[in-house]
N, C-alpha and C positions, 0 to 999 in steps of 0.2 A: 504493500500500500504506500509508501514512501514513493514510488512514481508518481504521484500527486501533488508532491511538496517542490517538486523541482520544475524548471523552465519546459514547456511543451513541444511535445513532438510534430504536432500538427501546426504546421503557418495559415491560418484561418485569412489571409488576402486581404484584409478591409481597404488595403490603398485601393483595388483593382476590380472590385466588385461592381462597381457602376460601369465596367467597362464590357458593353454585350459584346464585342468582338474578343477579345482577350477570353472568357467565358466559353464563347461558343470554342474559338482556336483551340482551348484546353480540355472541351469533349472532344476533338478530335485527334486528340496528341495520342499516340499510339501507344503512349505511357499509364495513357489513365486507367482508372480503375471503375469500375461501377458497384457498389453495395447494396444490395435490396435488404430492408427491413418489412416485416409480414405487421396483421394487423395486431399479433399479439405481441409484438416487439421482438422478433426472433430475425436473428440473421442470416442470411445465406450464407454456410460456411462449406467445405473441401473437407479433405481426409481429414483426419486428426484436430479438428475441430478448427483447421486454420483457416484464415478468410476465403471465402470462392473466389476466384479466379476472374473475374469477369470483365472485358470490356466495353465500354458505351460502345452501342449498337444505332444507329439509327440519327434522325435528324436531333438535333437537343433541345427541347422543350423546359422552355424555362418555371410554366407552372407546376412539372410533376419531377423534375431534374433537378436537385439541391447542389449545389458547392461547397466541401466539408472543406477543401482546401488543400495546401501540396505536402503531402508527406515523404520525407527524404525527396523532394523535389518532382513528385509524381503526383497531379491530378488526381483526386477523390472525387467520387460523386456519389449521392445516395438515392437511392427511390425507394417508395410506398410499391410494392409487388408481394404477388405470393412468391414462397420459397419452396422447394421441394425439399430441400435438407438445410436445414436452420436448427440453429442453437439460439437459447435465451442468453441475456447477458451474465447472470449465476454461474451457467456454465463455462462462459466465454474469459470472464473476468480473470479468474487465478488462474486459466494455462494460457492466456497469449502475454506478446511481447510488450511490454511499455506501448510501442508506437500504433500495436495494433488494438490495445484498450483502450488507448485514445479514442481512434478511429471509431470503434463500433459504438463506445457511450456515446458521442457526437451524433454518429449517425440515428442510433434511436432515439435520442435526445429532439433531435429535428425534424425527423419526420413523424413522431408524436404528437410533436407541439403544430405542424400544417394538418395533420389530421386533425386534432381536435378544436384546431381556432380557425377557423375559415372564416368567418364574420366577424369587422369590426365591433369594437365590445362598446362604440361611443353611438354607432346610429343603425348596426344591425346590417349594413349592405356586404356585398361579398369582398370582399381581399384580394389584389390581386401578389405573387408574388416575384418580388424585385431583388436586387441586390443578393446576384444569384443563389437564394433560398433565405438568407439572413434579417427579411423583413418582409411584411407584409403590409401593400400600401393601398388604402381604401380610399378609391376614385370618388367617391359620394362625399367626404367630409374631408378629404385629403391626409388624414393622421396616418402614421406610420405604426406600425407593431411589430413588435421585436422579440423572438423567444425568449421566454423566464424560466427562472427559475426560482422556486419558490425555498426560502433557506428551514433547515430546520436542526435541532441541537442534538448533540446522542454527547451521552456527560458517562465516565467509569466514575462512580462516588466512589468515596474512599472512607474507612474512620481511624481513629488513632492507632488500631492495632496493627493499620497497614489492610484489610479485609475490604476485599473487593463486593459492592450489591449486585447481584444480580434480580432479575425480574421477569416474570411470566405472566404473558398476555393470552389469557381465556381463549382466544382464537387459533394460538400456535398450536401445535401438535403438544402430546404430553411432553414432559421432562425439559422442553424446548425453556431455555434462559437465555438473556441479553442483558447488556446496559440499557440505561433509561433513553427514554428520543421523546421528541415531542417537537412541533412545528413553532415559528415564532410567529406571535402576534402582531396585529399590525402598531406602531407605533411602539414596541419594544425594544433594547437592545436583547443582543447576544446573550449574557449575561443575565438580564431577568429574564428570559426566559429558561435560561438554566435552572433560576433557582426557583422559578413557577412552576417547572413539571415536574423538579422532583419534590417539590412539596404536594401537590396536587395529587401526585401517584403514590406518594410512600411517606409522606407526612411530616419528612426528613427536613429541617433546616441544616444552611448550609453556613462554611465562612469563609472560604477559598474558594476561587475557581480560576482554574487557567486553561487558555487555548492552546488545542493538541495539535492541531491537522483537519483539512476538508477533505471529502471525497464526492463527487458529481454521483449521483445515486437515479437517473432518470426512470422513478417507480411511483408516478409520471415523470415531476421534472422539479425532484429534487437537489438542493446542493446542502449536503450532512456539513456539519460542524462541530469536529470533535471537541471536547474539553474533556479535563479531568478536575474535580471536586471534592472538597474535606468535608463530612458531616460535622456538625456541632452533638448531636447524639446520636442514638443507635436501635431507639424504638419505631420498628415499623409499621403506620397504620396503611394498608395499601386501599386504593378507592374503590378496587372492587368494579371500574367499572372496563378502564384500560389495562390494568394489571392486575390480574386475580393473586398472586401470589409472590414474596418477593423474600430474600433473605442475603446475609453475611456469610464470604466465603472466605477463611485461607487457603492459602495456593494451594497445600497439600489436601486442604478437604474437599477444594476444585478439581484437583488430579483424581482422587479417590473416586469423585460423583460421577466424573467423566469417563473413567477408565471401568468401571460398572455400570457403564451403560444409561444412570438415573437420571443423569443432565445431558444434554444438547445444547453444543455452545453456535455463535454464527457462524456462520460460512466466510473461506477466507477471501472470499467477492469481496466483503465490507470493512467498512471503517469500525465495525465492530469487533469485528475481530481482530486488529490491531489494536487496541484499546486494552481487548483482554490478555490479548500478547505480552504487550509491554509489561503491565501490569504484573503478570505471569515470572516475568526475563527479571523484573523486581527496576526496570526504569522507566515508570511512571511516576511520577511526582509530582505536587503540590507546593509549591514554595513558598514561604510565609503560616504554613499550615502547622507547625510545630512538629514536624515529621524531620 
């Protein structure tokens, strides 16, 4: 997950995007690439779950033909198609390369957001799309719309003895545990809302919080925000409504839960799983926390 923290792989264009000649020239570049994402967010992928092969075929059509951008100096493009053999990005995330995790979040991430926003959200008329896929300009009122991303917070709480919370959502499968997450409100920071879901969910006050690490999470079209947090105490009332159940682990009675089978921790697709990691490795910290 530390691929996230560093300078990106993808050059996403923005000098060149107005430019429909340049655009069109790089569908035709024998370099490029094509990516189709299905309607359930699954990508066309090749053997071994590595990206298909495919290149732009056909004239370039600017409303269904997105520009993700040049990777290692090659042309990406994405479309809305069915896929014969596709993977979700869960699968996809922990075995590709840096450049090619990029690529396929991106990809879902955009063609998500034209599937699901086609009408301006100011007077209802259709969208058309510009700036080859990166915005959506509505001829009826003239405003521009631009994929979002909507932020949300995932905290590892911590308490004096160094014990990790974990917490289980009624919905999950059994034994299934995570750190806490919750979306942010509008007009909040970062930070309260840290310390609003896990009060909300586990009853927890808090007196530290620091920033971990993001990860683009498009499950639609989130972007996670990790942190890590010191409880002030250690009794948990949980809300019962989002998290049915929640408790205090040392590492070794995490290892013991885990290795019997009783806990399910995340997937190492997520930013939660690095949380638990660190945490795990013993370098996760809170500073100023009395730790």
């Amino acid at each position: 997950m530390d691929a996230w923290s560093g300078p990106g792989h993808l050059d996403r264009c923005e000098s060149k995007r107005l430019d429909a000649d340049w655009i069109t020239a790089s569908w035709a570049d024998p370099s490029a690439l094509l990516l189709s994402v299905d309607v359930s967010g699954r990508v066309g992928v090749g053997a071994d779950l590595a990206i298909a092969e495919v290149r732009p075929d056909g004239k370039y059509d600017p409303q269904r033909h997105y520009l993700l951008g040049l990777s290692a100096g090659r042309p990406v493009f994405v479309e809305s198609a069915e896929v014969e053999n596709g993977a979700g990005l869960r699968e996809l995330m922990p075995v590709l390369a840096d450049a090619d995790r990029e690529l396929v979040v991106a990809a879902v991430a955009l063609v998500q957001w034209h599937r699901t926003s086609p009408h301006c959200g100011l007077c209802g008329a259709l969208t058309l799309v510009t700036a080859g896929g990166m915005v959506r300009h509505c001829p009826s009122c003239g405003r521009d719309r631009f994929p979002r991303s909507d932020p949300a917070i995932i905290v590892a709480v911590l308490d004096a003895d160094d014990r990790l919370l974990l917490g289980h959502q009624a919905v999950w499968p059994a034994g299934r545990m995570s750190v806490l997450a919750g979306f942010v409100s509008a007009g909040e920071s970062l930070e309260q809302a840290v310390h609003r879901e896990v009060g909300e969910e586990t009853g927890l006050r808090l007196s530290a919080v620091r920033y971990v690490a993001s990860q683009p999470w498009p499950f639609p079209r989130s972007l996670m925000l990790g942190f890590v947090a010191w409880a002030v105490d250690t009794e948990i009332q949980v809300d019962g409504v989002e998290i049915e159940s929640a408790r205090w682990f040392t590492r070794d009675e995490l290892t013991a839960a885990v290795d019997a089978g009783e806990v399910g921790l995340p997937s190492e697709a997520s930013i939660a799983h690095r949380l638990v990691a660190d945490w795990r490795w013993g370098t996760l910290r809170v500073p100023g926390a009395g730790q």
